[in-house]
VMD Tcl script that builds the backbone (N, CA, C; Angstrom):
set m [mol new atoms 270]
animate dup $m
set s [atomselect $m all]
$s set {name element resname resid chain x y z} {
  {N N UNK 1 A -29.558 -6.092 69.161}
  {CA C UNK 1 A -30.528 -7.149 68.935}
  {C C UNK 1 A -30.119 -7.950 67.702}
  {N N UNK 2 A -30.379 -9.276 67.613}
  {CA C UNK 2 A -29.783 -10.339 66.847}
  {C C UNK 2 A -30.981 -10.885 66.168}
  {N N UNK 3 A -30.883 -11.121 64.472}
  {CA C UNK 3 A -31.934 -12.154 64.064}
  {C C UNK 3 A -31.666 -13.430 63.532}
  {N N UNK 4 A -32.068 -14.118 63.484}
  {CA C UNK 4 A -31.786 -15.567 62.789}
  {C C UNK 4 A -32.473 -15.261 61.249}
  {N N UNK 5 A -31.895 -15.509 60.446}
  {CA C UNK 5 A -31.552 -15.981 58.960}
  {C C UNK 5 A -31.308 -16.427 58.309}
  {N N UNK 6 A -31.759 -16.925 57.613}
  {CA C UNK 6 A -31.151 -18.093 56.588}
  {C C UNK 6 A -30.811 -17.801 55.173}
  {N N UNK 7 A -30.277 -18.644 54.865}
  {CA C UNK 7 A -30.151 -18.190 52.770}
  {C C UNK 7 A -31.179 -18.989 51.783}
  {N N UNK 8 A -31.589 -20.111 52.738}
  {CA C UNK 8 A -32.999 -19.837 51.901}
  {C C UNK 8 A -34.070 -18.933 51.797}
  {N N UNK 9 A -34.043 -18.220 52.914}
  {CA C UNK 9 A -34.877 -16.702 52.817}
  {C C UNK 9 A -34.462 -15.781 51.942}
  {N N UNK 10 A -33.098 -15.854 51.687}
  {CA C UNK 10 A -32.250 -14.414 50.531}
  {C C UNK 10 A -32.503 -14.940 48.970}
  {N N UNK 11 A -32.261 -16.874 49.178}
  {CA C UNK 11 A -32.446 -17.440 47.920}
  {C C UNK 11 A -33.794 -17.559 47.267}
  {N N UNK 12 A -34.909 -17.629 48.253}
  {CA C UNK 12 A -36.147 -16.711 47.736}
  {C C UNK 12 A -36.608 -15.618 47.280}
  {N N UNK 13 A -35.771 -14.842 47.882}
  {CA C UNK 13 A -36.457 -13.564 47.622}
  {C C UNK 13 A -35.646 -13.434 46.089}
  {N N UNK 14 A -34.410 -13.645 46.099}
  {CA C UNK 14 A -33.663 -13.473 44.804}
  {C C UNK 14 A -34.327 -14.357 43.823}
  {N N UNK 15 A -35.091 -15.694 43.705}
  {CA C UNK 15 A -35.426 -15.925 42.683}
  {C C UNK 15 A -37.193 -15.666 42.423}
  {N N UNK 16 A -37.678 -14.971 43.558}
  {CA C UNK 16 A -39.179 -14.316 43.239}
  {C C UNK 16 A -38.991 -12.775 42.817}
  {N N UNK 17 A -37.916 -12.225 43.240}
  {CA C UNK 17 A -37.989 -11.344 42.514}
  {C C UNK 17 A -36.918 -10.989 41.013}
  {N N UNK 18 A -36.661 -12.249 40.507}
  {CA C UNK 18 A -35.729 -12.234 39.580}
  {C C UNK 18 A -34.101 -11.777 39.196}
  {N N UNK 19 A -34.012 -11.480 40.386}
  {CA C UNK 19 A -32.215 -11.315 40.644}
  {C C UNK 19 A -31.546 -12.779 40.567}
  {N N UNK 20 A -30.496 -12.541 39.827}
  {CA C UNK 20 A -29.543 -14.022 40.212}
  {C C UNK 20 A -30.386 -14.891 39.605}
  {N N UNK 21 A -30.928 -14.965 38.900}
  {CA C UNK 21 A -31.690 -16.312 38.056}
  {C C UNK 21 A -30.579 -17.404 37.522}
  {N N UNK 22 A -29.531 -16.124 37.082}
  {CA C UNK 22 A -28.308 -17.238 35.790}
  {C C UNK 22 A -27.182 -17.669 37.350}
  {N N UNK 23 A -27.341 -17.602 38.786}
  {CA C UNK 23 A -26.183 -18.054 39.916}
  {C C UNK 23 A -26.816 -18.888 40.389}
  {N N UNK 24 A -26.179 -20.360 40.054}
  {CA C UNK 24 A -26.441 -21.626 41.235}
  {C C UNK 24 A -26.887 -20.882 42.744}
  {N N UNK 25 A -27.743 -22.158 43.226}
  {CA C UNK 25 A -27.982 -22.084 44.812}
  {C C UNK 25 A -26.006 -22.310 45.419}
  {N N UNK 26 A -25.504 -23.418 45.040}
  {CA C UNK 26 A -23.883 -23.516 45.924}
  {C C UNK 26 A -23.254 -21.954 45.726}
  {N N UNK 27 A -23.490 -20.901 44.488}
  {CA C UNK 27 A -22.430 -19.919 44.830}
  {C C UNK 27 A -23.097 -18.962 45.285}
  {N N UNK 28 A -24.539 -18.912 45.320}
  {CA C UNK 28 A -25.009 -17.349 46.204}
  {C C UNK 28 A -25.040 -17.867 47.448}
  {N N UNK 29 A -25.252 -19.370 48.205}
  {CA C UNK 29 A -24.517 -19.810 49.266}
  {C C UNK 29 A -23.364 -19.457 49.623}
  {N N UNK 30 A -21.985 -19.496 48.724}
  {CA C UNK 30 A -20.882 -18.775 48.955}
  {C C UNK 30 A -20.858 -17.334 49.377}
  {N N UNK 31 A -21.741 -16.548 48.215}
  {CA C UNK 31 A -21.917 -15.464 48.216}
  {C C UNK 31 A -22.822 -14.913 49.624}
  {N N UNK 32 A -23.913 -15.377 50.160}
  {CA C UNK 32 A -24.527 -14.960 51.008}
  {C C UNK 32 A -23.916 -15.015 52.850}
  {N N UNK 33 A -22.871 -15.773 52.770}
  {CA C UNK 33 A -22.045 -15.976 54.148}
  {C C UNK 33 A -20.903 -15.365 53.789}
  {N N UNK 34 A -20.372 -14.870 52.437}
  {CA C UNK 34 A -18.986 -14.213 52.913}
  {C C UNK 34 A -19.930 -12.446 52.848}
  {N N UNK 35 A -20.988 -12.181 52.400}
  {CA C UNK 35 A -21.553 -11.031 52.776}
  {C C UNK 35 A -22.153 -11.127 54.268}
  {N N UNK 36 A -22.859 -11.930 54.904}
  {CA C UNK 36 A -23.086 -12.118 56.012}
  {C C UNK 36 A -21.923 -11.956 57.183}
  {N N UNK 37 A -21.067 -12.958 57.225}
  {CA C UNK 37 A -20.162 -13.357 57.903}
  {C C UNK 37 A -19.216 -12.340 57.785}
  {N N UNK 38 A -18.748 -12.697 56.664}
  {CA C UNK 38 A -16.866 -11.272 56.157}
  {C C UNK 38 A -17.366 -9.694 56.257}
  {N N UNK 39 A -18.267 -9.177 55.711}
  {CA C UNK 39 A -18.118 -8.155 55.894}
  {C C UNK 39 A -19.111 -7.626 56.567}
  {N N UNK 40 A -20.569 -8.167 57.080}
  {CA C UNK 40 A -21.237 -7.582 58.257}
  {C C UNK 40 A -20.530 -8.025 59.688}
  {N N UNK 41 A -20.323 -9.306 59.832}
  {CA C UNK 41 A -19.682 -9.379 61.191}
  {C C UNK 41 A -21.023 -10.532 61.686}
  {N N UNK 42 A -21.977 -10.946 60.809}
  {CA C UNK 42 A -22.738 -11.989 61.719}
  {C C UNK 42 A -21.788 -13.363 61.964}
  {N N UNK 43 A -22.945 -14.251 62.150}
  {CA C UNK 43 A -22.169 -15.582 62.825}
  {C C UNK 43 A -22.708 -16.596 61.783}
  {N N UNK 44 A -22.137 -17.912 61.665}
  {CA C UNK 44 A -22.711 -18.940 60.826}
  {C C UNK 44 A -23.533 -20.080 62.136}
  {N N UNK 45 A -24.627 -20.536 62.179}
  {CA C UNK 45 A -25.353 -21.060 63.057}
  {C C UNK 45 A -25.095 -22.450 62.421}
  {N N UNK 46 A -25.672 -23.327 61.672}
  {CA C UNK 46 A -26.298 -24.750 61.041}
  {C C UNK 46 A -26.962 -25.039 59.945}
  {N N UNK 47 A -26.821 -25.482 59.237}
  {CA C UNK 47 A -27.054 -26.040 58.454}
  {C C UNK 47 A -28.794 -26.413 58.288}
  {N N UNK 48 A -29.649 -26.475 57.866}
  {CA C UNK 48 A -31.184 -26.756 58.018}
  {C C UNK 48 A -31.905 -26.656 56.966}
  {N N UNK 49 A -32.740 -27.929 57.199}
  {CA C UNK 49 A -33.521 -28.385 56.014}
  {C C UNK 49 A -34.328 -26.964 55.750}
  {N N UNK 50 A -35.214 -27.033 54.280}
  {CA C UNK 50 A -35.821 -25.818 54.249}
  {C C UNK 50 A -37.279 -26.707 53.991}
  {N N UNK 51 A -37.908 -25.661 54.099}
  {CA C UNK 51 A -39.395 -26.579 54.350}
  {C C UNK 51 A -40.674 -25.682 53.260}
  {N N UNK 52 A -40.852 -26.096 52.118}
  {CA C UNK 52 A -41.728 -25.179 51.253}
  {C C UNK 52 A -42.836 -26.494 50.396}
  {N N UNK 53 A -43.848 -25.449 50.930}
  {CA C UNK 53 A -45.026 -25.943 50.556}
  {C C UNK 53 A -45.593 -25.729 49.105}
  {N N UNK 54 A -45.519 -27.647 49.137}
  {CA C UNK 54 A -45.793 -27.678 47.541}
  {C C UNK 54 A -46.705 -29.324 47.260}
  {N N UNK 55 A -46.963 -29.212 46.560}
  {CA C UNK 55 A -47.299 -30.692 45.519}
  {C C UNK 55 A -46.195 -31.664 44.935}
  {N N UNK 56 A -45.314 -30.471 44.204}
  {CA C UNK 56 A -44.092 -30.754 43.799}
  {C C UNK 56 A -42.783 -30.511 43.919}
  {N N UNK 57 A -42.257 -31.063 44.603}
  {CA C UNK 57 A -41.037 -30.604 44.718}
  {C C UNK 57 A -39.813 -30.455 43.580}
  {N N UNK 58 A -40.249 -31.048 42.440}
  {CA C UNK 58 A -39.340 -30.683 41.417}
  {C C UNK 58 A -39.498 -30.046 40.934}
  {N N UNK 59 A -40.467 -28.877 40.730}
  {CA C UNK 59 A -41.021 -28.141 40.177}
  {C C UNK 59 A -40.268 -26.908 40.709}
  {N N UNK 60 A -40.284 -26.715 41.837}
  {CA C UNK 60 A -39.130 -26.172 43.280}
  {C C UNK 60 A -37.821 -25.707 43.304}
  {N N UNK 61 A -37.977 -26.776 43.532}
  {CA C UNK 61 A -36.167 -27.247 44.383}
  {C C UNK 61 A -35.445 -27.839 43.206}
  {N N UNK 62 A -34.062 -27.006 43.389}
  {CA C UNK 62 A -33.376 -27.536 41.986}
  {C C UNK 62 A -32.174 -26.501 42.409}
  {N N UNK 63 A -31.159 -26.795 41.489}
  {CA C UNK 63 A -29.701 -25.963 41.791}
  {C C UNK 63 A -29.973 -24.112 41.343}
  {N N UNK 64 A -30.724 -24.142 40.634}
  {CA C UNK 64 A -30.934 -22.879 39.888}
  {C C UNK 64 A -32.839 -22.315 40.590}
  {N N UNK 65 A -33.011 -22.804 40.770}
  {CA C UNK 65 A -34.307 -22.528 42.258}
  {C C UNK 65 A -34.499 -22.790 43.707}
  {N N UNK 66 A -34.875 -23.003 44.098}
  {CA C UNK 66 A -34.972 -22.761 45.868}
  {C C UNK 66 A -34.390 -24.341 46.065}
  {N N UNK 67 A -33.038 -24.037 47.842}
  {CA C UNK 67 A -32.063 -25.117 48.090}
  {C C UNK 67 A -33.639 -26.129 48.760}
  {N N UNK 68 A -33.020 -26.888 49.197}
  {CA C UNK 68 A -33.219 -28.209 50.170}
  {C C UNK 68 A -32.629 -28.105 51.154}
  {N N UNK 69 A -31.627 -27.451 51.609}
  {CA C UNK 69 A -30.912 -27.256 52.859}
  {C C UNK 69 A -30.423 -26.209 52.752}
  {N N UNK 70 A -29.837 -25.307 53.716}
  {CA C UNK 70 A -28.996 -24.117 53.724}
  {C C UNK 70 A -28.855 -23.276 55.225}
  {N N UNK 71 A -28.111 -22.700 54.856}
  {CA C UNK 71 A -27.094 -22.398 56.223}
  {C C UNK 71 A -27.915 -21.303 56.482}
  {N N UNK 72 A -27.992 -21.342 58.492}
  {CA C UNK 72 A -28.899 -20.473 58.653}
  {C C UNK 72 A -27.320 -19.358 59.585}
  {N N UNK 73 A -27.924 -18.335 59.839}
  {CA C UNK 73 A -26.747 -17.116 60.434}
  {C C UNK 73 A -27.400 -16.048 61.112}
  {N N UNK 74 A -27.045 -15.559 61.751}
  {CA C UNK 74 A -27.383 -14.424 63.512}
  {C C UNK 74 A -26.657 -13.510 62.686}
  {N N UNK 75 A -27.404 -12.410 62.597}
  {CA C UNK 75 A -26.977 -11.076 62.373}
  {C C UNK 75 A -27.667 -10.046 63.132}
  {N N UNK 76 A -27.317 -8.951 63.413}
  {CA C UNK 76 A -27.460 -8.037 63.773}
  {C C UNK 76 A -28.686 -7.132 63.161}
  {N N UNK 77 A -29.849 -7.070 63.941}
  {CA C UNK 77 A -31.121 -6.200 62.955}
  {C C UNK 77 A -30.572 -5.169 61.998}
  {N N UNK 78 A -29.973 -4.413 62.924}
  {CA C UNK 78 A -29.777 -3.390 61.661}
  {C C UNK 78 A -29.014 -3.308 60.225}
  {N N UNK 79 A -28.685 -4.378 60.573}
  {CA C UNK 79 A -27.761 -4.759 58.947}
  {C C UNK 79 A -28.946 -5.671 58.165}
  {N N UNK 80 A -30.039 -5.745 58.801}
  {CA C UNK 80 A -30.814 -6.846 57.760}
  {C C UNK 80 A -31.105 -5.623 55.996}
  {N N UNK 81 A -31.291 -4.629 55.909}
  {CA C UNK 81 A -31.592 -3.839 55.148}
  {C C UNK 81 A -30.526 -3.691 54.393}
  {N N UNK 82 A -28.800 -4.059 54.834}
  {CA C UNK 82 A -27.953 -3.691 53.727}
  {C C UNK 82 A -27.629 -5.288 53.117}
  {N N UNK 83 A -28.177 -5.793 53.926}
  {CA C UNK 83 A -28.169 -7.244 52.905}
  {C C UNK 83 A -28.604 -7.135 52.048}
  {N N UNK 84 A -30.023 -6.869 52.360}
  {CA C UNK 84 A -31.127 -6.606 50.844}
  {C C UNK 84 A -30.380 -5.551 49.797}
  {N N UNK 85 A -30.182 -4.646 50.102}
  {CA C UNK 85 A -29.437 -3.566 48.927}
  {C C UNK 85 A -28.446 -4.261 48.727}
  {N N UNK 86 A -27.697 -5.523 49.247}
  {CA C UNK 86 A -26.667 -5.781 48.436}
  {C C UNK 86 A -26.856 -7.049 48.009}
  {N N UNK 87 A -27.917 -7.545 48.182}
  {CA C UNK 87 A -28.063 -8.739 47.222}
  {C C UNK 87 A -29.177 -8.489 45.774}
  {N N UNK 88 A -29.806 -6.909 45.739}
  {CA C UNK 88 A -30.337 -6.608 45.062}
  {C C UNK 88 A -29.706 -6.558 43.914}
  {N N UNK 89 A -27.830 -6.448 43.818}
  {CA C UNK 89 A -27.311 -5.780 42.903}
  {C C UNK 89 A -27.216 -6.898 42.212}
  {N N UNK 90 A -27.217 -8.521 42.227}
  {CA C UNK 90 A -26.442 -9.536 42.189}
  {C C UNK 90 A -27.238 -9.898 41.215}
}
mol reanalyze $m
mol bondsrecalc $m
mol representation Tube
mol addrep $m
């Protein structure tokens, strides 16, 4: 079984729960498809706006807080859990 994912979902969770505060959105982008892609074995899907509800968007969205766009990717359920342990470390 396959899920759809994105890295604005990983790039959330990493900056609500305070991991990766001091890594741009472009390199945990890097970082989140060569862990996705290179060493789980998912797929890269498209590119897609991200959509977060706000008043302000600058307040938001910024290189060092949540993207404006980002690559979404098909992985495999059971690897969704070693993503998390491995973006926990970051």
């Amino acid at each position: 079984m396959k899920i759809k994912i994105g890295a604005d979902e990983l790039i959330l969770w990493l900056r609500k729960n305070g991991v990766a505060v001091n890594i741009g959105n472009k390199e945990l982008g890097a970082k989140i498809r060569e862990l996705i892609c290179d060493k789980l074995g998912g797929k890269k899907l498209a590119k897609e706006d991200c959509y977060w509800i706000t008043d302000n968007e600058d307040e938001i969205i910024g290189e060092y807080k949540l993207s404006q766009r980002a690559m979404q990717y098909e992985l495999a359920v059971d690897k969704v859990s070693t993503v998390y342990k491995e973006i926990s470390t970051w």
